[in-house]
KOLVO-708745 format. One line per field, with one value per residue (C-alpha): residue in one letter; x negated, y, z negated. Coordinates in steps of 0.1 Angstrom, whole numbers, plus 2048, in hexadecimal, padded with zeros to 3 digits. Last residue first. Layout:
# KOLVO-708745
rest <- A,...
east <- X,...
north <- Y,...
up <- Z,...
# end
This chain:
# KOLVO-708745
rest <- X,X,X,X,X,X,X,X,X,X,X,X,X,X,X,X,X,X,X,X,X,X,X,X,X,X,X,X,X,X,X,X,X,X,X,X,X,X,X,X,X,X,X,X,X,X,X,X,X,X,X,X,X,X,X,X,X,X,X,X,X,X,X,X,X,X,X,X,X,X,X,X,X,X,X,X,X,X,X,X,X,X,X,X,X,X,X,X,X,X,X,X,X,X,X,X,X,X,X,X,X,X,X,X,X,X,X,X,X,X,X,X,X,X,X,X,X,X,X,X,X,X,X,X,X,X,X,X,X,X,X,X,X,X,X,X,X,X,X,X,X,X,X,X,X,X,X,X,X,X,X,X,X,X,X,X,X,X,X,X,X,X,X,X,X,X,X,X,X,X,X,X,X,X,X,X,X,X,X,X,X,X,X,X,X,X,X,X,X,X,X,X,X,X,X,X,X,X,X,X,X,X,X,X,X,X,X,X,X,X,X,X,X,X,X,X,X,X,X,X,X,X,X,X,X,X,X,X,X,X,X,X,X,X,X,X,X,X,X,X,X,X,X,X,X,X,X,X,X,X,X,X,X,X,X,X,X,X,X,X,X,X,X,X,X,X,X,X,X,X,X,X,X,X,X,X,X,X,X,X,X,X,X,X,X,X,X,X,X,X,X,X,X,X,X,X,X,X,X,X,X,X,X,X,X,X,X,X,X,X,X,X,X,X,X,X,X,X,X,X,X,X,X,X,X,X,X,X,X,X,X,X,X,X,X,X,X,X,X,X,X,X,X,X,X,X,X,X,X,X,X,X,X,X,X,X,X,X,X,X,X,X,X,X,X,X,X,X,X,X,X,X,X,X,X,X,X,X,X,X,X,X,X,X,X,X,X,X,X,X,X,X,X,X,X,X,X,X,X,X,X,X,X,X,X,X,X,X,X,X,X,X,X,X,X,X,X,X,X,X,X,X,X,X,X,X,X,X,X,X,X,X,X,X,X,X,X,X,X,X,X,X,X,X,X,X,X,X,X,X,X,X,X,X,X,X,X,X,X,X,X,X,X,X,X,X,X,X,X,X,X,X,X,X,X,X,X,X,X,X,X,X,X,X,X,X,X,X,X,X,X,X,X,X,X,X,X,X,X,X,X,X,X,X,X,X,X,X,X,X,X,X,X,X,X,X,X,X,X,X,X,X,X,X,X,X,X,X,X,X,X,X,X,X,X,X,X,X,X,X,X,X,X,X,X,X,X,X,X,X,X,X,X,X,X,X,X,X,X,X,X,X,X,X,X,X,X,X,X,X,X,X,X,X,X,X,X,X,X,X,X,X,X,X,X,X,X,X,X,X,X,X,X,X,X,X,X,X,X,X,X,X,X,X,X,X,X,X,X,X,X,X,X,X,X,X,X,X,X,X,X,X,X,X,X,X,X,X,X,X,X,X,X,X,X,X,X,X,X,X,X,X,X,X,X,X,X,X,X,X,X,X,X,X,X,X,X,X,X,X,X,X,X,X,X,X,X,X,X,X,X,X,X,X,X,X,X,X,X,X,X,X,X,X,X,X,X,X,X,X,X,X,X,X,X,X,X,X,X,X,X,X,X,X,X,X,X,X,X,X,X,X,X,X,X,X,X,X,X,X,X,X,X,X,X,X,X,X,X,X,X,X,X,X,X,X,X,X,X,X,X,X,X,X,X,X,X,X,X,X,X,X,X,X,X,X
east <- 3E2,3C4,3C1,3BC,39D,398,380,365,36D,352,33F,34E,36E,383,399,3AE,3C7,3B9,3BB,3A5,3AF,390,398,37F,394,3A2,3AA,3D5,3D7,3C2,3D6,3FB,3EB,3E2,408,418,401,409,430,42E,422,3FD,40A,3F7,3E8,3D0,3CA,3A3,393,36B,361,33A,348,36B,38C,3A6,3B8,3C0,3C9,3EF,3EC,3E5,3FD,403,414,3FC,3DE,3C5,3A6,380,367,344,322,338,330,32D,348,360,357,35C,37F,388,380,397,3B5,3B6,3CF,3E6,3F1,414,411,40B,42F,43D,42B,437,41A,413,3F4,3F0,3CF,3AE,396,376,365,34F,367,389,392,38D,37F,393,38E,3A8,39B,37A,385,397,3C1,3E1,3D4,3F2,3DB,3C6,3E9,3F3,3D0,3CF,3DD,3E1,405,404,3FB,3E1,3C4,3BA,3DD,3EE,3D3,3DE,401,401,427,41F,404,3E3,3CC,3AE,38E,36F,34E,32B,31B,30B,316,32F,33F,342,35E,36F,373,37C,395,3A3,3AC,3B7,3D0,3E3,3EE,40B,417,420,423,40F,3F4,3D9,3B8,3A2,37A,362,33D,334,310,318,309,31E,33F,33D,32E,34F,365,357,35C,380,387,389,3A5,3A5,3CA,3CC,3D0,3C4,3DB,3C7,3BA,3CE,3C5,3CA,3CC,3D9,3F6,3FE,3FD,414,42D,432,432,451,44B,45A,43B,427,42C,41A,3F6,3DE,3D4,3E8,40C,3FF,3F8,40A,3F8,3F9,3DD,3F4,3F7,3ED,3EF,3D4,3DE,3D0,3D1,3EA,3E4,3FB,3FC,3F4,3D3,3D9,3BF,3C7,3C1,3AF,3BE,3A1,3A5,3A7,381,38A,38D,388,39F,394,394,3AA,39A,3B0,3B6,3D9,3E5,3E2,3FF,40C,40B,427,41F,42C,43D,434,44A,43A,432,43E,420,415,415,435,44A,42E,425,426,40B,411,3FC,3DC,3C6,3C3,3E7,3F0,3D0,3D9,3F9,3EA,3D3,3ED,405,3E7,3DC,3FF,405,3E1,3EA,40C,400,3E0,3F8,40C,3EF,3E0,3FF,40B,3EB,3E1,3BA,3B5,3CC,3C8,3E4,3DF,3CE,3C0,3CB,3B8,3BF,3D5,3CE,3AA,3A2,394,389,36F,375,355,354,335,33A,31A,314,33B,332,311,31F,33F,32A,30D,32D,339,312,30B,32A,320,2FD,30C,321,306,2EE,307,30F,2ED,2E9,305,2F9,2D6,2E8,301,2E3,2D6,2F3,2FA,2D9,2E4,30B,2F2,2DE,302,311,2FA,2FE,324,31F,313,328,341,334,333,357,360,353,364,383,384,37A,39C,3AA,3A2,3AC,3CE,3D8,3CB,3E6,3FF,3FC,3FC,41C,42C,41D,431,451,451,44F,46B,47F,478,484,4A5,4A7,4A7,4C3,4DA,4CF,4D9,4FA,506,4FF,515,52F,52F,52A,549,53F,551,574,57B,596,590,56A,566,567,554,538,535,533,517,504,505,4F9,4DD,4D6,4D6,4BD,4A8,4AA,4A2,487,472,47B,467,473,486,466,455,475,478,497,4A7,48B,4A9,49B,48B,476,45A,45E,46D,44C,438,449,445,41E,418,42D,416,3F7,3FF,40A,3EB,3D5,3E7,3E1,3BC,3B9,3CD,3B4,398,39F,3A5,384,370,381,376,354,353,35A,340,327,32B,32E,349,356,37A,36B,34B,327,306,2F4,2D2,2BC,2A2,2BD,2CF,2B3,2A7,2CE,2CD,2AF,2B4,2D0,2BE,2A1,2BB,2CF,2AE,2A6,2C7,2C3,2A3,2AF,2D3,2BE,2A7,2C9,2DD,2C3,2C5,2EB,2F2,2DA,2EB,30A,302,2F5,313,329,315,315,33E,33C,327,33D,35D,349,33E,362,36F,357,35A,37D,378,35E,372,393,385,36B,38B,39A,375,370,36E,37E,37A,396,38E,3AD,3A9,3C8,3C7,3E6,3F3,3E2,3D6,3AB,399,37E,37B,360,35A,33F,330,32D,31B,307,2FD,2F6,2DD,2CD,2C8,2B7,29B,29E,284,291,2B5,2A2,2AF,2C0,2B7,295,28E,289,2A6,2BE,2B6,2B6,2DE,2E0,2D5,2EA,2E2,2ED,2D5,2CC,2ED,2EE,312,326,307,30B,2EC,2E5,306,300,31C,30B,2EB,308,31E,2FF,2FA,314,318,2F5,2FE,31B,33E,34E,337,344,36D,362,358,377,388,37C,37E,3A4,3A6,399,3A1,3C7,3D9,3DA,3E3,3C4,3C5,3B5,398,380,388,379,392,396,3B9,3C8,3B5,3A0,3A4,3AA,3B2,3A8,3BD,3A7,3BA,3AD,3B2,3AC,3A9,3A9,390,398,37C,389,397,3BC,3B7,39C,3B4,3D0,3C1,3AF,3D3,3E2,3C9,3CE,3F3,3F0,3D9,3F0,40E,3FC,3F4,414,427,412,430,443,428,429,44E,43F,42C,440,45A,447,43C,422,420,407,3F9,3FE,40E,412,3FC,401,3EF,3D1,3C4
north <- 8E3,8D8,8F7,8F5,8EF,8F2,907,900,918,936,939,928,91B,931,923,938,920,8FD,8F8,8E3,8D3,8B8,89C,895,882,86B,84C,84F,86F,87E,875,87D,89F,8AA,89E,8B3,8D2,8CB,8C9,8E9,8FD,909,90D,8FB,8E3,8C5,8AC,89F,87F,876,852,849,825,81F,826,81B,802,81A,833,829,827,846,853,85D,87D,877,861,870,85E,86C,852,85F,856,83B,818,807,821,814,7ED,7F1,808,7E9,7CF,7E7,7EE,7C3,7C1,7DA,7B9,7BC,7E3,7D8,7C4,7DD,7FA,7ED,7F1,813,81F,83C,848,83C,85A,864,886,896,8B3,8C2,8A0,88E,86B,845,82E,812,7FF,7F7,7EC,7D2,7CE,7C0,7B0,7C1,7D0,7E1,7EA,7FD,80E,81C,816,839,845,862,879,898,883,89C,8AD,889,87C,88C,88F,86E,869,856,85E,844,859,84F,866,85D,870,86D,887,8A2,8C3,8C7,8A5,8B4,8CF,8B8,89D,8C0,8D0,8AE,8A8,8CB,8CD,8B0,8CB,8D0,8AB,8A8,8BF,8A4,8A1,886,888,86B,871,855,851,86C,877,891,8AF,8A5,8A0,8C2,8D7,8C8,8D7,8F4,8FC,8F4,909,8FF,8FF,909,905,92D,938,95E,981,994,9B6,9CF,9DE,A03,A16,9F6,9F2,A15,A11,9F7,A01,A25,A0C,9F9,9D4,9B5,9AD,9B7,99A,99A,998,980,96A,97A,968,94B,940,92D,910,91C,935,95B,960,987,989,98F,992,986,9A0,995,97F,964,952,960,958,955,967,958,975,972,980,98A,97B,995,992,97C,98D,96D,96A,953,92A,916,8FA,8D5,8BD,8C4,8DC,905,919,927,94C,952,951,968,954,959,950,935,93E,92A,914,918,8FB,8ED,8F5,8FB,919,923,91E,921,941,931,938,913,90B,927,91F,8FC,906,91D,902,8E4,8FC,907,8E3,8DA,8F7,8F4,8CC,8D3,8EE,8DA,8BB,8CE,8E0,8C0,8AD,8C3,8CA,8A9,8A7,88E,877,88E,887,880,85B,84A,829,808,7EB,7CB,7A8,7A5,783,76C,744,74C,737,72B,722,729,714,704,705,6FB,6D7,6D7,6D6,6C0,6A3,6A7,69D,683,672,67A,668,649,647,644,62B,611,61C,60E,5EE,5E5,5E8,5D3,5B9,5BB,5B4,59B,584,585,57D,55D,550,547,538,528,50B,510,500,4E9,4DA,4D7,4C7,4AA,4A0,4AB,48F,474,47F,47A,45B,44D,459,449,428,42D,435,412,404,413,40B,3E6,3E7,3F5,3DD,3BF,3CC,3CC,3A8,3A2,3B1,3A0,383,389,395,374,362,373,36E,343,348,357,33D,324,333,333,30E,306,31D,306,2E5,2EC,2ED,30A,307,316,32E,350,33D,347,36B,371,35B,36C,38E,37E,372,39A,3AB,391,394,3BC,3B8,3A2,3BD,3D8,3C2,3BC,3E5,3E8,40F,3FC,3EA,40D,41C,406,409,3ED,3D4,3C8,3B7,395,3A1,393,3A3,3C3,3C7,3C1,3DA,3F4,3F1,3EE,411,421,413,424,442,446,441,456,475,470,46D,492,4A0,493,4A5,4C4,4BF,4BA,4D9,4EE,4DF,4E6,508,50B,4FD,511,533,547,562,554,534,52B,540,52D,536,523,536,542,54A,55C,570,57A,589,5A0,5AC,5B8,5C5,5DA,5E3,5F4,606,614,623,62D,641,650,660,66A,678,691,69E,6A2,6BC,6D4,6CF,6D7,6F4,705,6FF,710,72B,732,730,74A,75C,75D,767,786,78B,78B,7A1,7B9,7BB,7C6,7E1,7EF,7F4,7FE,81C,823,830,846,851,85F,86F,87F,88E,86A,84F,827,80D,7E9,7CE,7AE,796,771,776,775,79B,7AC,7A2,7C6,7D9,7FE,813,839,833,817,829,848,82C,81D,83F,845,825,829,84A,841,84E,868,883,882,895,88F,8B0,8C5,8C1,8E7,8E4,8CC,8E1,8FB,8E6,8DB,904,909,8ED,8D0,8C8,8B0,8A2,899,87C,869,889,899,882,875,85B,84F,842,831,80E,810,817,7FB,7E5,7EF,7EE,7CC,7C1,7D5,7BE,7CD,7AF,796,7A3,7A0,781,76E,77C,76A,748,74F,753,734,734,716,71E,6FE,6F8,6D0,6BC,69A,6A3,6B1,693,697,6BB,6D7,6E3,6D4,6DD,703,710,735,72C,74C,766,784,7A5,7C7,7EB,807,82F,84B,86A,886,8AE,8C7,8D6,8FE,8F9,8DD,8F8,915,903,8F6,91B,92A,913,918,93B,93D,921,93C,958,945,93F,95E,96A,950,95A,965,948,92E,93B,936,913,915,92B,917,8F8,909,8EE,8EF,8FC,8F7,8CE,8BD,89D,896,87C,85B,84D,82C
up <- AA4,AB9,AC8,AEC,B05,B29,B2A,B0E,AF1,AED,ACC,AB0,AB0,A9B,A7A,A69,A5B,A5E,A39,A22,A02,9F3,9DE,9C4,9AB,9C4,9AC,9A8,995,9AE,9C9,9B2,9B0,9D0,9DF,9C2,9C9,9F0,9E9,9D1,9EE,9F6,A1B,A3B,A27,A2D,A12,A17,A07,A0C,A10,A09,A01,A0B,A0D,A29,A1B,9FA,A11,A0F,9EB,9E3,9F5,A1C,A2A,A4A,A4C,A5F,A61,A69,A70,A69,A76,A90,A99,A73,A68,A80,A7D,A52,A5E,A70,A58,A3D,A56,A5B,A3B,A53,A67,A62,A65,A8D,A93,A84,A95,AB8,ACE,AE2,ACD,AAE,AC1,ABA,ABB,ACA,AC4,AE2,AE5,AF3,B06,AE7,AF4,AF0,ADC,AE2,AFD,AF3,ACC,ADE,AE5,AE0,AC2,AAC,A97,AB6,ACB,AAC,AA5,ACC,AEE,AFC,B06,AEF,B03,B04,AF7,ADF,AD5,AD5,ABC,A9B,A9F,AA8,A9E,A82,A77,A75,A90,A8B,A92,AA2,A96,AA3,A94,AAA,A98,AB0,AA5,A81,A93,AA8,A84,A70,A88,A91,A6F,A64,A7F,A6D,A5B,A74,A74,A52,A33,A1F,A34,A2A,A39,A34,A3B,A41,A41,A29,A2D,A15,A26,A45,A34,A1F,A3F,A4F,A31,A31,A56,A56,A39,A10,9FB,9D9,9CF,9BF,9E2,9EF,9F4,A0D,A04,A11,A32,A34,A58,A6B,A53,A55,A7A,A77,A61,A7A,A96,A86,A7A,A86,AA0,A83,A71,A4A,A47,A55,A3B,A1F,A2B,A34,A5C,A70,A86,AA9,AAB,AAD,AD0,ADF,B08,B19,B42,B5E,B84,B99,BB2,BAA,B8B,B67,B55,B31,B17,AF3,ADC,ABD,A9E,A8A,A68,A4C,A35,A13,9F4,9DF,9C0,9A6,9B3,99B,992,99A,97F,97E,996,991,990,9B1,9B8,9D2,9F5,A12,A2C,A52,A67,A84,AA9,AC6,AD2,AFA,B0C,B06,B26,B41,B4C,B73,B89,BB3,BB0,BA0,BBF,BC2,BCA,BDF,BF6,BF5,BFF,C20,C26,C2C,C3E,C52,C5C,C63,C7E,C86,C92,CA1,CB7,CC4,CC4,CDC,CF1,CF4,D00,D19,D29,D31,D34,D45,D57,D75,D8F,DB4,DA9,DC8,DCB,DBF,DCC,DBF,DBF,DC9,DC8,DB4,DB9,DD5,DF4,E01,E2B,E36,E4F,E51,E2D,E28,E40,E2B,E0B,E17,E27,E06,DF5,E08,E07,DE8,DDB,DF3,DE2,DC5,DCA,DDF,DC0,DA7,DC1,DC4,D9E,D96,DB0,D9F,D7C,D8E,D99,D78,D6B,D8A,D7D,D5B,D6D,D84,D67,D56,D76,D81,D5D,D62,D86,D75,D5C,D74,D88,D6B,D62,D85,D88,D69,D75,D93,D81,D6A,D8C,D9A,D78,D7B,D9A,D94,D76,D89,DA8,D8D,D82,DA5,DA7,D85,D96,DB3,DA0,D8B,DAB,DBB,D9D,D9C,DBF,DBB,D9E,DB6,DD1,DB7,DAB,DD1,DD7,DBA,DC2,DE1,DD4,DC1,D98,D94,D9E,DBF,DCD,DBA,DB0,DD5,DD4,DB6,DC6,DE6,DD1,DBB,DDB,DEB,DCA,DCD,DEF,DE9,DC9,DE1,DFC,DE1,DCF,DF5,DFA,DD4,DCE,DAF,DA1,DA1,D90,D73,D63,D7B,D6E,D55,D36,D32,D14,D25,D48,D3A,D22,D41,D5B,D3D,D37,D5F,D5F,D40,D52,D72,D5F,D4D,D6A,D7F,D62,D62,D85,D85,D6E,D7B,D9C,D8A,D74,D9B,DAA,D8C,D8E,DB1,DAF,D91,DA7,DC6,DB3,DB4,DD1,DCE,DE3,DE2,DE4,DE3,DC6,DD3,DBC,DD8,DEC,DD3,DC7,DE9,DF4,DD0,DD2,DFA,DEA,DD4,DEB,E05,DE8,DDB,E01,E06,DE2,DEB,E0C,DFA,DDF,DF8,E0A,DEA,DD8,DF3,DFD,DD6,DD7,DF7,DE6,DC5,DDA,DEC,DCD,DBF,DE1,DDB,DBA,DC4,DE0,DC9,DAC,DC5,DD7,DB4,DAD,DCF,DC8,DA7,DB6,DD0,DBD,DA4,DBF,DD4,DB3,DB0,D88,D7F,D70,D74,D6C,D75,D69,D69,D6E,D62,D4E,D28,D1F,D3E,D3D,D38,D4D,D44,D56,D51,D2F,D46,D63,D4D,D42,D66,D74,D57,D5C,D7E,D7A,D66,D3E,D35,D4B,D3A,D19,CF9,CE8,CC8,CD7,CDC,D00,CFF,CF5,D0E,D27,D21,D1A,D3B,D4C,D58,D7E,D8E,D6D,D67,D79,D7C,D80,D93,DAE,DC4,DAA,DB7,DD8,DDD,DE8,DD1,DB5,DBE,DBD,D98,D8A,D99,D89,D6A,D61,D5C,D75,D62,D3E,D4C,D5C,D3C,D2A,D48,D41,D18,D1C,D35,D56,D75,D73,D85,DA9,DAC,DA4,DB7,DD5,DC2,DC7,DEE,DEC,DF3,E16,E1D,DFE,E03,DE5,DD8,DB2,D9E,D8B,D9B,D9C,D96,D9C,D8C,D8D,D7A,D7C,D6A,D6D,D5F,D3E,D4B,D42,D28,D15,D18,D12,CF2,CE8,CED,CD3,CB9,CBE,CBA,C9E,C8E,C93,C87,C64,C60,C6C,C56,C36,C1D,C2B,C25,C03,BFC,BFA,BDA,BCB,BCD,BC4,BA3,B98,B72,B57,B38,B38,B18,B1F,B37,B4E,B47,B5B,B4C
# end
């Protein structure tokens, strides 16, 4: 997790750090001067390349009236897709037409395309001393064709069937010929491949047609033999004999059938109107009797006569008499018309039921014949089906070995790509371009030197002004009263102790001038009788007398031991945790971090925790207090791994105060005592400072082999009140120490502050 600093030494000074560019503009100038002049000078003097292009349609070349009769149909649709003209794009920057264009040019002979005719000394040079491969060692044609390659650029134009060939050189003619040439390569190499593949089609047609009349021949000779010798004559509809007949045969029974049945239906009806004595009108065969329609006309005729008379004549007159009788005479006849009429039916039908018979026995027959020919008429088919396959195929081979060898003679094979556009000679050099290079030349060193010119400023220290907080504002010094002597602590006798040498902290200053010492007092303050009183507020006369004749310093009564004594205490102990309570708050929290950086120099593994609550003790050695730490821990926000964090200032770990909300984490402070049992099992010693705690606040936190510490700054009343209710309350040996006066030994590592 990268998090700014929160208290960094020294800030970016963006003015100065620009204002710089205008303290070096003539440097600066000079070099984009020069830079400049070298670009013309090498686009003014660089050997001159053109280019030019030439474009090839893909497209089909064929005639309507030439095309093959198979392709009749096709109207003149694209013949390549994407992929097609890819394919010709690679074929079109083949080696084989590189190759012929070369033979034809002659460009072996050019020093352009072979530069062993025209190497330069230093060129030999280098490869005397192998810093260079030798050109000798690789056969001319292959050096032409990859100077070609690395001057030719074919390429399909997006969404058509247009390829472009672009080739530079120094020549503006060559530039022109050589795609030129290249094109009409490609289109005569296509065309001698369609050549060939029509020369082998007319090769391989002219021995299958031979075979393939033979094979027809043979088969229908098969097929002629296995009729006769089957007797499958041919009828009608290209059928079988036997089957025709057969069908003829069921449609003749068919209609016998259907005379019988209405023969015997009509005799069936004459009879029941005979013997029911009904009307023989309804009957239409005794109605198309002409012997019944005269005798029907009689009748009509008599019955008339009659009406007629019985106007003037009674009925029994001889007359009407006479008349009754032939009327009842022609009723007879037609009755016995009728029956013979019904006698007609009835041998109608028998003869037809015989007719039928026949013809049942016959199809009978001519059904047997007809499955006995129907198996024979598949085999037959199979051979006719053969016949006709090799009939087909021989007259495909015989159109299209027609149109091979009618294009063979003719040589007549359009090539499906043409040239659409040729190439021109170029009159303009598309290489170099003066304009361009000397302006990005310009633009580039002008950028490059801004770039270098503020790095410059930045590194040299120049751009560095101090940040707001890095340095820490002194603190008055208070001379101490004597202070009567706690309960249950010893009062220590007066110790002359030697003055502390006031160590200067040496700042660098930006720019080039020369670093300065200036004199700090160390940021905790220091009693009155540690260092003496202020000389900053004291005349010169006061201070010299003071530097002539050093009193002896005036010592504490509390008994409070340094920085360095306290860590010899904890390490000679073997104690595995150290609580440091500061009752005058965040300041003597120094004492902490002093001791846990301070035992971790002696090789201990030590991580401090930082339980304040402003983080006084963790902020200095992380340098923010953005950290996850204890909070984030209680309030399962987090693992042990991403809480402990390292001191930047030393090889002590500590778990800062955290980013979770402290309510929510205090309401699982009953866990502090497992975690301090993992803390000590990892660690040699686990250092934790508590702040202005009590007794009972540390209570958690206590342990076996646990030593307790009470930093002070000042031996006031508040620290003798704060020592005394702790060992009132079950700390009997509790231990003061004071950071003041402390001095890392030997030389700090860069980089690092004091921890106050």
């Amino acid at each position: 997790m990268s998090v700014q600093s929160a208290a960094a030494d020294v800030d970016v000074d963006l003015r100065q750090l620009f204002a710089s560019l205008a303290r070096n503009w003539l440097r600066i100038f000079v070099v984009v001067l020069l830079v400049t002049g070298l670009a013309f000078a090498f686009a003014s003097l660089a050997t001159r390349h053109y280019k030019a292009e030439t474009q090839v349609e893909i497209a089909p070349r064929e005639s309507i009236y030439t095309r093959p009769a198979s392709n009749n149909n096709d109207t003149d649709k694209p013949i390549l897709d994407e992929q097609g003209v890819a394919t010709q794009v690679q074929i079109i920057s083949s080696n084989e037409i590189l190759k012929q264009v070369a033979q034809k040019l002659g460009l072996e002979k050019l020093p352009e395309f072979n530069e062993v005719l025209d190497m330069s000394a230093l060129s030999r040079a280098l490869v005397l001393v192998g810093l260079k491969s030798d050109p000798m060692e690789i056969p001319t044609e292959e050096r032409v064709l990859k100077k070609m390659h690395e001057k030719l650029n074919v390429y399909g134009v997006e969404k058509t069937r247009i390829i472009a060939i672009e080739f530079s050189s120094e020549d503006p003619q060559l530039a022109a010929k050589i795609p030129d040439d290249i094109a009409a390569a490609y289109i005569a190499g296509q065309g001698a491949a369609k050549l060939e593949s029509n020369n082998a089609a007319a090769d391989f047609l002219a021995p299958e047609i031979a075979d393939l009349s033979k094979q027809v021949k043979d088969a229908e000779a098969k097929v002629a033999a296995y009729r006769a010798q089957s007797d499958l004559l041919m009828g009608g509809n290209n059928s079988v004999l036997a089957t025709q007949q057969l069908s003829e045969l069921s449609s003749e029974l068919s209609k016998v059938r259907a005379n019988r049945a209405a023969a015997e239906a009509t005799a069936d009806g004459v009879r029941r109107a005979l013997q029911n004595g009904g009307s023989l009108d309804a009957v239409p065969e005794v109605l198309s009797s002409d012997l019944i329609q005269r005798l029907r006309e009689r009748q009509v005729e008599l019955r008339s006569n009659i009406a007629d008379l019985s106007t003037t004549l009674l009925g029994n007159h001889p007359r009407i008499r006479a008349l009754k009788s032939q009327l009842s005479d022609l009723d007879a006849q037609i009755r016995s018309e009728a029956q013979k009429i019904m006698k007609g039916l009835l041998m109608q039908a028998e003869t037809a039921k015989a007719r039928e018979n026949q013809l049942v026995a016959d199809v009978n027959t001519l059904k047997a014949a007809s499955a006995q020919a129907g198996e024979q008429q598949v085999d037959l088919d199979a051979l006719q089906r053969d016949a006709t396959a090799k009939r087909q195929q021989l007259e495909l081979y015989l159109t299209n070995y027609r149109e091979a060898a009618s294009r063979q003679d003719r040589n007549y094979l359009p090539v499906d790509a043409r040239i659409a556009s040729k190439a021109s000679v170029p009159s303009e050099a598309y290489f170099p371009k003066v304009g361009p290079i000397v302006g990005a030349a310009f633009a580039a060193s002008l950028l490059i030197m801004a770039i270098v010119t503020l790095l410059r400023e930045l590194f040299s220290g120049r751009a560095m002004r101090p940040a707001t907080g890095s340095r820490f504002e002194r603190i008055d010094e208070v001379a101490m009263p004597d202070t009567a002597h706690a309960p249950g602590m010893v009062a220590m006798p007066p110790v002359r102790r030697e003055p502390i040498r006031q160590e200067p902290i040496v700042r660098q200053e930006v720019g080039d001038r020369p670093a300065e010492a200036e004199a700090e007092p160390y940021t905790a303050a220091m009693p009155y009788g540690a260092e003496g009183p202020d000389t900053a507020a004291m005349p010169d006369a006061a201070v010299a007398e003071q530097t002539a004749v050093t009193p002896e310093p005036v010592r504490s009564t509390l008994g409070e031991i340094d920085i360095e004594k306290a860590a010899e205490k904890l390490i000679a102990s073997g104690a595995a945790r150290a609580i440091f309570v500061s009752p005058e708050g965040d300041e003597a929290a120094a004492s902490a971090i002093l001791v846990a950086r301070e035992v971790a120099d002696a090789g201990l593994r030590v991580l401090l925790l930082d339980l304040t609550a402003s983080g006084a003790a963790s902020r200095p050695m992380l340098d923010s207090g953005l950290f996850p730490g204890i909070t984030n821990l209680l309030a399962s926000e987090a693992q042990f791994s991403d809480v402990i964090h390292a001191d930047l200032y030393s090889d002590c770990h500590v778990i800062p105060v955290g980013t979770a909300d402290p309510v929510r984490a205090m309401r699982a402070a009953d866990r502090l005592p497992i975690i301090m049992q993992s803390l000590t099992t990892a660690y040699d010693l686990v250092v934790v400072e508590c702040g202005p705690a009590d007794a009972q606040g540390i209570g958690r936190l206590a342990g076996d082999a646990t030593e307790v510490f009470l930093s002070m700054l000042e031996p006031d009343d508040e620290v003798t009140q704060a020592a005394v209710k702790l060992i009132e309350n079950g700390y009997p040996d509790l231990t003061l120490v004071t950071p003041l006066g402390h001095e890392p030994p030997g030389n700090p590592v860069p980089g690092r502050r004091s921890a106050a």
